[in-house]
N, C-alpha and C positions, 0 to 999 in steps of 0.2 A: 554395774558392779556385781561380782558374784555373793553369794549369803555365806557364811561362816565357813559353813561345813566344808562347800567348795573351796575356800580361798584357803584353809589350811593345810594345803599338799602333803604336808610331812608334820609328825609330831610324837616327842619322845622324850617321857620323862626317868631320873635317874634322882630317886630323894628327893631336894626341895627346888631342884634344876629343872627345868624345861626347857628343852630346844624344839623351837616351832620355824618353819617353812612357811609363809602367807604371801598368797599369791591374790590379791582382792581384786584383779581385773583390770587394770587399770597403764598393764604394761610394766609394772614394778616388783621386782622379788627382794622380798624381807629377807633374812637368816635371822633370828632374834632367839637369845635366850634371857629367860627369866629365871631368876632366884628365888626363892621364897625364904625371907627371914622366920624363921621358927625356934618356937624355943629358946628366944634370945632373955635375956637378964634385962630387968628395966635400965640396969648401969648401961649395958652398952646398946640398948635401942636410943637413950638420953645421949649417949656421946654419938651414935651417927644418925640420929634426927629422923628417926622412924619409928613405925609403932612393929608390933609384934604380929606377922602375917602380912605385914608389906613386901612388898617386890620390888627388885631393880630387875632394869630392863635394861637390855645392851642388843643394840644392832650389829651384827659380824659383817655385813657386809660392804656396809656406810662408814666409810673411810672420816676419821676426825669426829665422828659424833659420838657426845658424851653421853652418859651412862644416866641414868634416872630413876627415884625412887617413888613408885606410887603406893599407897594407902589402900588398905583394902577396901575398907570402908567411907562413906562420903558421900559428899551429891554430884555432877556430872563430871566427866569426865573430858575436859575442855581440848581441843587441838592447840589452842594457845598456849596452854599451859607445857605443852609437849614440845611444841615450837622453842622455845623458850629455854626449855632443861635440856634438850640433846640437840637442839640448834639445828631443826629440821623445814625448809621448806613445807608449806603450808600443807600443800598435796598429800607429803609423807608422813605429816603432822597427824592428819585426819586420819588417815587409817591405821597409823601404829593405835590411833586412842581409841578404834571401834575395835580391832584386837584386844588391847589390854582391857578395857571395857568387858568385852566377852569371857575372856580369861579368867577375869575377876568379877564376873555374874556385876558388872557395875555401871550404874547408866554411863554413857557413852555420847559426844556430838554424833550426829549420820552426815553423811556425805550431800546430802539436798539442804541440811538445814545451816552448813560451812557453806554452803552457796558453789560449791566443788563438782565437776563432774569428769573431774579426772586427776594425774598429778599432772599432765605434761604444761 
């Protein structure tokens, strides 16, 4: 698998929006944009169940997969958990969470400790 630097092809922010390109080796291209909740009012981080500095993430390219919001802050950042909220095969699970991981300077599972040495 490639290290960060390499796997993010393209990357482009616009305010609290980032559109990222990741390309992690493995045969698969992400299109993913993230949001950054900023500056939100605790009413409405309470009414949509996030804290302030959280992200949703949405894949463009991944046909039917839902939208997800992670927490800036916390302890690992589980493929499970990613599996789960945007209903991702295992493979695609693991590396969107070492991306968003990155993203968000936030530990992250790695791809040898998912027991994963690819998506296919």
């Amino acid at each position: 698998m490639k290290n960060m630097t390499e796997a993010v092809v393209a990357s482009y922010r616009n305010g609290p929006v980032t559109f990222m390109e990741y390309q992690p080796g493995n045969g698969t291209r992400y299109q993913i944009v993230i949001s950054s909740f900023v500056n939100l009012s605790a009413e409405v981080t309470d009414r949509i169940g996030c804290e302030c500095d959280s992200v949703l993430v949405s894949l463009l390219n991944f046909p039917g997969v839902s939208p997800m919001i992670v927490k800036p802050n916390g302890g690992l950042l589980h493929y499970e958990y990613v599996m789960e909220k945007m209903k991702l095969r295992m493979g695609d699970a693991v590396a969107i969470a070492i991306l968003i991981g990155w993203f968000l300077d936030r530990p992250a599972i790695q791809w040898k400790e998912a027991g994963v040495e690819d998506c296919e």
